[in-house]
N, C-alpha and C positions, 0 to 999 in steps of 0.2 A: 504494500500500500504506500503511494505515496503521502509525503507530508506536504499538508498546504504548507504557505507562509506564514509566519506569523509568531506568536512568543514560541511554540511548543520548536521551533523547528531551530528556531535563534535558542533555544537551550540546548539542547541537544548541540548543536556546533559549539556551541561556549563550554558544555561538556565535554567535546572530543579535545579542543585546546585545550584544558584544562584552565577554563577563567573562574572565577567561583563568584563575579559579578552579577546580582538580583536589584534590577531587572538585567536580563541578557541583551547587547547589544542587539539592534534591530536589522543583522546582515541580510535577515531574506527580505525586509521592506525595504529597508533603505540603501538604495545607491553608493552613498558616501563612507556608509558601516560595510557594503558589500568592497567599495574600492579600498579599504584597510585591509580587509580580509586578504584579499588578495595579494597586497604588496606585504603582507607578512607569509601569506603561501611562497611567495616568492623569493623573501628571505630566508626561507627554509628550501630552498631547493626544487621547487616545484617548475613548472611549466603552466600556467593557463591560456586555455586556449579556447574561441568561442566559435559558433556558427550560430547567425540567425536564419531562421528558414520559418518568415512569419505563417503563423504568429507567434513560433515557438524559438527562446533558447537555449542553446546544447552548450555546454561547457564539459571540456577535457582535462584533467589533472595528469601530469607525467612528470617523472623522472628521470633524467639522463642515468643509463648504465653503461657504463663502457663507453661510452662516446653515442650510445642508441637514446633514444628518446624511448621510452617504455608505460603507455598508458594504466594507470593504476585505478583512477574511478571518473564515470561520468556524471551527470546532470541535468535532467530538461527543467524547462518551466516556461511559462508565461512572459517574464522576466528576467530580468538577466542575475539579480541576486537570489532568486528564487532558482534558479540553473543553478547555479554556483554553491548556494546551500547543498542543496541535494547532493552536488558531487563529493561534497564533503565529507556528507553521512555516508555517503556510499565507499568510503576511505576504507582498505580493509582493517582490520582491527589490529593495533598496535604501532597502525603505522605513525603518527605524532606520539612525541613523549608530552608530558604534561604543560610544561613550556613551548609546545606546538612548533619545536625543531623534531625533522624525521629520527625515526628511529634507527633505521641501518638504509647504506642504500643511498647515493645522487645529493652526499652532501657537495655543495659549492666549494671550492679551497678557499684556504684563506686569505686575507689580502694581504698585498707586500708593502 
C-alpha cells in the first residue's frame, strides 16, 4: 500500500534518518523540506534522479559501486516530494545509519 502524503509519511522518513523531531519535517508537502532532503541524500552518497511523465513523478535513489551507478529504491507520486518520500521508505533496511550517512557501500571520498 502506498502512503499518501502527509505527517504519517514525513515520520516514517524522519524515522528512517533517525531525526526524533515532533512534528516531523513536512518532506512529502513541502518542496523546500523535500529540497533538504535531498541535498543531505546527496551528502550521503546518493544519486537523485527524476522523470516526470505527467501527471506522475518517479524518482531514482543510486549508489555508485565501482565506478557503476546501482539503483537501490524508487518512488512515484503526484509530486515531486511525494516521489521522493516514497523512494525513501522504499530504502532497503539498514541502508542509513541513524545520522542518515549510508551504511556500507558508494561512500563519497573525502575532501582534500
Amino acid at each position: 500500500m502506498l502512503q499518501e502524503a502527509g505527517p504519517g509519511l514525513d515520520r516514517e522518513v524522519s524515522r528512517r534518518l533517525g531525526e526524533d523531531r515532533t512534528p516531523a519535517a513536512g518532506y512529502s508537502t513541502d518542496p523546500a523540506a523535500a529540497d533538504r532532503l535531498i541535498s543531505r541524500l546527496e551528502e550521503s552518497a546518493f544519486f537523485v534522479t527524476w522523470i516526470q511523465a505527467k501527471p506522475f513523478w518517479y524518482c531514482t535513489l543510486a549508489i555508485s559501486v565501482s565506478g557503476v551507478r546501482e539503483r537501490i529504491a524508487t518512488g512515484a507520486g503526484a509530486t515531486r516530494p511525494l516521489a521522493l518520500c516514497r523512494a525513501v521508505v522504499n530504502l532497503p533496511d539498514g541502508r542509513l545509519l541513524p545520522d542518515g550517512r549510508l551504511l556500507s557501500g558508494g561512500r563519497k571520498p573525502a575532501s582534500k
